[in-house]
C-alpha positions as CSV (number, residue, x, y, z in Angstrom):
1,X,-44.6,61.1,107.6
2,X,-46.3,59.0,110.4
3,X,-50.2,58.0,110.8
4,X,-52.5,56.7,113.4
5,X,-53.6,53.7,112.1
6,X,-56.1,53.0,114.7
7,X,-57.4,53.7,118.5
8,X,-59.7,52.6,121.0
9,X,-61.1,53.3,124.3
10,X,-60.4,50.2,126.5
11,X,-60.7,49.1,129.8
12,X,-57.8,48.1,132.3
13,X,-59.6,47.0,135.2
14,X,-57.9,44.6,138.0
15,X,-60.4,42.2,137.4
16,X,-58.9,41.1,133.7
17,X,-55.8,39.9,135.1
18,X,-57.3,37.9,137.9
19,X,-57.3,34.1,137.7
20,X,-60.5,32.7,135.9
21,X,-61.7,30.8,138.4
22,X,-61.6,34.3,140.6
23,X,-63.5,36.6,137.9
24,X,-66.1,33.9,138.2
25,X,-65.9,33.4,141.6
26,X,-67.1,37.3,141.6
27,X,-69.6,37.4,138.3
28,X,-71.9,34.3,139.6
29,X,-70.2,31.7,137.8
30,X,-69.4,33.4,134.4
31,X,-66.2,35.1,132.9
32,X,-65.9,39.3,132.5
33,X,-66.5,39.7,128.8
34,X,-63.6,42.1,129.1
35,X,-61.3,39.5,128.7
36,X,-62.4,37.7,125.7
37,X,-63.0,41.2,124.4
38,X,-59.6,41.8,124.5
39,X,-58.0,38.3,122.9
40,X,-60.6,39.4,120.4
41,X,-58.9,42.5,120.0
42,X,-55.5,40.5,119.8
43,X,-56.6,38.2,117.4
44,X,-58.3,40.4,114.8
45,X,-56.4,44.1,115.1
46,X,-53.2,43.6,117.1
47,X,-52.2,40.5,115.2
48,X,-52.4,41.7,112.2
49,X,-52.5,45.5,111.9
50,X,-49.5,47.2,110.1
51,X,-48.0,49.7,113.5
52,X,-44.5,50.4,115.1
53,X,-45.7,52.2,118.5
54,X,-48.4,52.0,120.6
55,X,-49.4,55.2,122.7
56,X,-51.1,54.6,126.0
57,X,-52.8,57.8,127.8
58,X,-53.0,56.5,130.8
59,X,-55.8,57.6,133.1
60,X,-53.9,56.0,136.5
61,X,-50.9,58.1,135.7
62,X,-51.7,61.4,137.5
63,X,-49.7,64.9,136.4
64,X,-49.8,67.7,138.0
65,X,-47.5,70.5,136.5
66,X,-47.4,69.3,132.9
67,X,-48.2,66.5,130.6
68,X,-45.5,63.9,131.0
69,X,-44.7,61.2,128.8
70,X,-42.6,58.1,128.7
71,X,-38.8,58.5,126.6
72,X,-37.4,55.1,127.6
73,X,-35.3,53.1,124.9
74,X,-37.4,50.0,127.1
75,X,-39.3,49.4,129.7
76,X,-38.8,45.9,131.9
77,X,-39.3,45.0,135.4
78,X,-42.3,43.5,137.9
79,X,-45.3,45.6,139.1
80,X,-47.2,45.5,141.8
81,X,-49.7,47.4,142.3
82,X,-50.3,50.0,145.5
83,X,-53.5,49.9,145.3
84,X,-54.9,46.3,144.7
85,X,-51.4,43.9,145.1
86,X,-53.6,40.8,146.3
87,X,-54.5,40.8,142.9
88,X,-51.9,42.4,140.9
89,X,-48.5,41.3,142.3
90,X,-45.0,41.1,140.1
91,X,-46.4,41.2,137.1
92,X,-43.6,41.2,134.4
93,X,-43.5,43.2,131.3
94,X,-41.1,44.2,129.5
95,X,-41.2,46.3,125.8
96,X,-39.5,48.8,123.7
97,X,-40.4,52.5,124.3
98,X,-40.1,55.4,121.4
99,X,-37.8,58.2,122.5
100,X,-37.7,59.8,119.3
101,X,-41.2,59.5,119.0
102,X,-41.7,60.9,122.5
103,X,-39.2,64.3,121.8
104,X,-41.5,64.3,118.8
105,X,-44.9,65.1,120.8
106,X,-42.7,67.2,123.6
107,X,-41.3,69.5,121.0
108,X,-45.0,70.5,120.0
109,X,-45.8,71.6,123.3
110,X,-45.5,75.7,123.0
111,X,-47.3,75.5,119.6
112,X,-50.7,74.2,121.1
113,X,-49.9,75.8,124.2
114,X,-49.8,73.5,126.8
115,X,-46.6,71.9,128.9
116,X,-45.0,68.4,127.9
117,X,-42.0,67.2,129.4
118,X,-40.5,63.4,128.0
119,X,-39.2,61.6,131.1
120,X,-36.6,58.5,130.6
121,X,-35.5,57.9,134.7
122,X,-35.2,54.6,134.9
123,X,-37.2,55.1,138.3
124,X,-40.3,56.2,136.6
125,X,-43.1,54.3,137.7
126,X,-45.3,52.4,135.5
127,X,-49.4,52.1,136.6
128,X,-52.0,49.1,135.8
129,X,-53.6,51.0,132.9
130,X,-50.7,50.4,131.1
131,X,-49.5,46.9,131.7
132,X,-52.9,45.0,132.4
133,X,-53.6,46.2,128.8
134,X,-49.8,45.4,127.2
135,X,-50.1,42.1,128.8
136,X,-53.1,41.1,126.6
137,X,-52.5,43.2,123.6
138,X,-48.8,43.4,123.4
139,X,-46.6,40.5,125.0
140,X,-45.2,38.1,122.8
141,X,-45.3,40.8,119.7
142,X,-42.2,41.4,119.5
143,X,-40.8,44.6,117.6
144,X,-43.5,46.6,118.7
145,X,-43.1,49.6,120.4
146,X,-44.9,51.3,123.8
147,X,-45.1,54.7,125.2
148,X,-47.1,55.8,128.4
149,X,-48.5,59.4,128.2
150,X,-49.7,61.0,131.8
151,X,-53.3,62.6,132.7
152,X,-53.0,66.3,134.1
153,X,-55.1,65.9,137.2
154,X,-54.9,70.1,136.8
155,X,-56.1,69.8,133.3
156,X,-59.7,71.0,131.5
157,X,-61.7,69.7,128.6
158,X,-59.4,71.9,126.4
159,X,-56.1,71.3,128.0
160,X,-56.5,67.3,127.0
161,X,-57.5,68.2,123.9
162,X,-54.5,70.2,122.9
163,X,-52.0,67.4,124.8
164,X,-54.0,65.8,121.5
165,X,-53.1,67.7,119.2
166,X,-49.5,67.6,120.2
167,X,-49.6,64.1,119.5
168,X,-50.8,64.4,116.6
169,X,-48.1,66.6,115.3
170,X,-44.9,64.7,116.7
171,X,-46.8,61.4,114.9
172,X,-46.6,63.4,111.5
173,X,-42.7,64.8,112.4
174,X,-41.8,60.5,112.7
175,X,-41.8,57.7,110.2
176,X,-44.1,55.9,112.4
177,X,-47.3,53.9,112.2
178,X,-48.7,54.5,115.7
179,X,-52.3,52.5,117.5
180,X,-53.8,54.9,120.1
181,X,-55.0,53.8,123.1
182,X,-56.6,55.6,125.4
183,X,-56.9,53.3,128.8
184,X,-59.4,53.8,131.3
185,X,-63.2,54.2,132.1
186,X,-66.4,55.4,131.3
187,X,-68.6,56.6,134.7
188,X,-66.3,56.0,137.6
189,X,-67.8,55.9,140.9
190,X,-67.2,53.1,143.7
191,X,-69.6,51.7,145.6
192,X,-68.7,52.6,149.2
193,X,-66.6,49.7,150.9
194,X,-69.0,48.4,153.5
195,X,-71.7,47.8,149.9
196,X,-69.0,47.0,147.5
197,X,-68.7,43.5,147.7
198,X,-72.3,42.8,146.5
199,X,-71.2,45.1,143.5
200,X,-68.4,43.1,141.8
201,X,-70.4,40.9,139.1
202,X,-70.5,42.5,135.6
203,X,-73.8,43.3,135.8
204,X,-75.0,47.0,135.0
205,X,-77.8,46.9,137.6
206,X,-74.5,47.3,139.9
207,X,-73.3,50.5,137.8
208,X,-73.3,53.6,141.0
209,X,-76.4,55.0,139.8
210,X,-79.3,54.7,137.0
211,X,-78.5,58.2,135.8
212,X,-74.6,57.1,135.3
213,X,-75.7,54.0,133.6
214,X,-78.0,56.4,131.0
215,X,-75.0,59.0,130.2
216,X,-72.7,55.7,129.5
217,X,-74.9,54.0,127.2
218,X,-76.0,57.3,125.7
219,X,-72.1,57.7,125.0
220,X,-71.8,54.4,124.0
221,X,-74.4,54.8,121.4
222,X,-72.5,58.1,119.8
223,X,-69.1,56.4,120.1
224,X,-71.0,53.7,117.6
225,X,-72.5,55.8,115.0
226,X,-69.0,58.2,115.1
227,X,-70.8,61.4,116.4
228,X,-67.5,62.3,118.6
229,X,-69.1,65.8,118.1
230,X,-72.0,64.9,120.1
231,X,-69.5,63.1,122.5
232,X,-67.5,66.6,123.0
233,X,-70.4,68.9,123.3
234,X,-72.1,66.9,126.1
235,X,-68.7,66.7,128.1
236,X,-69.8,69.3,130.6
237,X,-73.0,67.5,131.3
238,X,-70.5,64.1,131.3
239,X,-68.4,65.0,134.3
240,X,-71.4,65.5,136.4
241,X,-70.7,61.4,136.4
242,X,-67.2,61.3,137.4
243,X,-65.9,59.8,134.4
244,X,-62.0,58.6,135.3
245,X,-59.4,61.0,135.0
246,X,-61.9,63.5,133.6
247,X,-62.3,62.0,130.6
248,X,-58.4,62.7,129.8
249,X,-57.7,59.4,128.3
250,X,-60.6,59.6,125.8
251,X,-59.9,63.3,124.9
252,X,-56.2,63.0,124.1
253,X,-57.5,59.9,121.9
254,X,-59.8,62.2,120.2
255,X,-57.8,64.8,120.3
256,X,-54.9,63.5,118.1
257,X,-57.6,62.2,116.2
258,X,-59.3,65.4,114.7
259,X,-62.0,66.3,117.2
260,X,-65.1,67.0,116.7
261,X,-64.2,66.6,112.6
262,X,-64.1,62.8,113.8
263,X,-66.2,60.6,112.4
264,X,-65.3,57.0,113.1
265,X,-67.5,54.7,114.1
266,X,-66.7,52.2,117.4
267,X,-67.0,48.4,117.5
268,X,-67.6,46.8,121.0
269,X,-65.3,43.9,122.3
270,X,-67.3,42.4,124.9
271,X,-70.0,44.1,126.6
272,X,-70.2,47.1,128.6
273,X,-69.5,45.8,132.0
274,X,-69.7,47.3,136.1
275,X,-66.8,47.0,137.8
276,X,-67.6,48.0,141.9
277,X,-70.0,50.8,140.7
278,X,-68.1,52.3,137.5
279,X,-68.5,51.8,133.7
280,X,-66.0,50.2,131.7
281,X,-65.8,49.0,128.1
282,X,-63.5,48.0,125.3
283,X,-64.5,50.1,122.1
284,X,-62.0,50.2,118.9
285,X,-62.1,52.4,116.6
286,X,-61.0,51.5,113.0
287,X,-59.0,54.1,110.7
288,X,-62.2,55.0,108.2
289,X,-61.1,54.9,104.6
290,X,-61.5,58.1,104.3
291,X,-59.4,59.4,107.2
292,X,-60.5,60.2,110.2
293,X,-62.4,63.0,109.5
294,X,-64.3,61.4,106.9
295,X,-62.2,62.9,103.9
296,X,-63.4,61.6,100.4
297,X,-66.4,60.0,101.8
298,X,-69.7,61.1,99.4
């Protein structure tokens, strides 16, 4: 029977996989925290941790019919990006996928009642939130698996969630040990492109707006103590903020986690950072002891 061993909310953001002398260039001399946030998270989880697959929910992957998923036996080839390729231009990766793993979440689908379809074309692309993250936390581990799961752009608060639970359920049909991670940001608002390059230091006097900066560190706060119920009941007030992909990435996360049962405290790599107006942050969360819904704990 398979396990999450661990997840995090991470960020994937163009800037991590600039040169150095770039991100400094742009943050007044100093280097992003995100990026020795995640080595950090290399060095002391990744490294070490006992897992087989990694599932990525992938807020720049955007579904509209269905929840798609990646069922590739591997995954190799260059990207460049459509949106930013001065900065992100064949970038290689290469990594094992999980098929069975994949057919596993898929087959759950009518249960929770949602729509999943596994996808293995060849042709599929692949988006930034998944390799600028694989390329810090996965290259050179060899033996490791990676799937890529899709964000609904038709989905609700509920939808993600049971995409979640799915998840959840294939992980426990598979002799796996699987690391969640759900890829993408907090508040996600650019600054207009006439302002934007007075916006691109780290900085959160450069987040969009005071009010977005309060609901992120509010959240930030609650992902810290482990009140993910406090996190879900304030998600209609949240999306008054934009958060990316609605929030998808973090709710399938907490989702195949246990919801608002969750109680599993965060631990910041880095600093929560701006990047051109929106909130980003790396925040892992460790499999509690007791499970993670707290099981056992007095």
């Amino acid at each position: 029977m398979g396990e999450i061993v661990g997840a995090g909310l991470l960020a994937h953001v163009p800037t991590i996989v600039l040169p150095e002398e770039l991100r400094r260039a742009l943050n007044n001399g100093e280097d992003f925290s995100l990026v020795e946030g995640l080595r950090r998270l290399r060095r002391e989880v990744f490294e070490s941790l006992d897992y087989d697959t990694v599932v990525v929910f992938d807020s720049h992957w955007a579904t509209t019919v269905e929840f798609v998923l990646t069922a590739h036996a591997r995954r190799s080839g260059r990207y460049t990006s459509e949106e930013l390729p001065r900065g992100m231009s064949a970038r290689p990766y290469d990594f094992e996928g999980d098929p069975e793993l994949a057919r596993a979440i898929a087959s759950h689908a009518e249960e929770v009642g949602t729509w999943i379809t596994p996808i293995d074309d060849p042709y599929l692309p692949i988006h930034y939130a998944t390799t600028n993250l694989w390329e810090y936390l996965g290259e050179g581990l060899g033996g490791k698996r990676w799937i890529s799961v899709g964000v609904c752009q038709t989905a609700t608060t509920e939808d993600f969630l049971r995409m979640g639970r799915a998840v959840a359920r294939g992980i426990a049909d598979v002799d796996r040990k699987v690391v969640i991670i759900a890829s993408g940001a907090l508040s996600h608002t650019f600054w207009p492109l006439q302002e934007l390059r007075k916006h691109e230091a780290a900085g959160t006097e450069h987040i969009f707006t005071p009010e977005a900066l309060a609901a992120d560190l509010e959240r930030i706060e609650w992902f810290k103590a482990g009140d993910h119920a406090k996190v879900l009941a304030g998600m209609q007030d949240f999306l008054r903020f934009k958060p990316e992909a609605r929030f998808g990435h973090y709710l399938m996360m907490i989702g195949a986690l246990g919801e608002s049962a969750v109680v599993a405290p965060g631990r910041l790599y880095g600093q929560y950072e701006n990047s051109v107006g929106t909130g980003q942050v790396h925040i892992w969360f460790p499999r509690p002891e007791g499970g993670w819904r707290g099981e056992g704990r007095s």
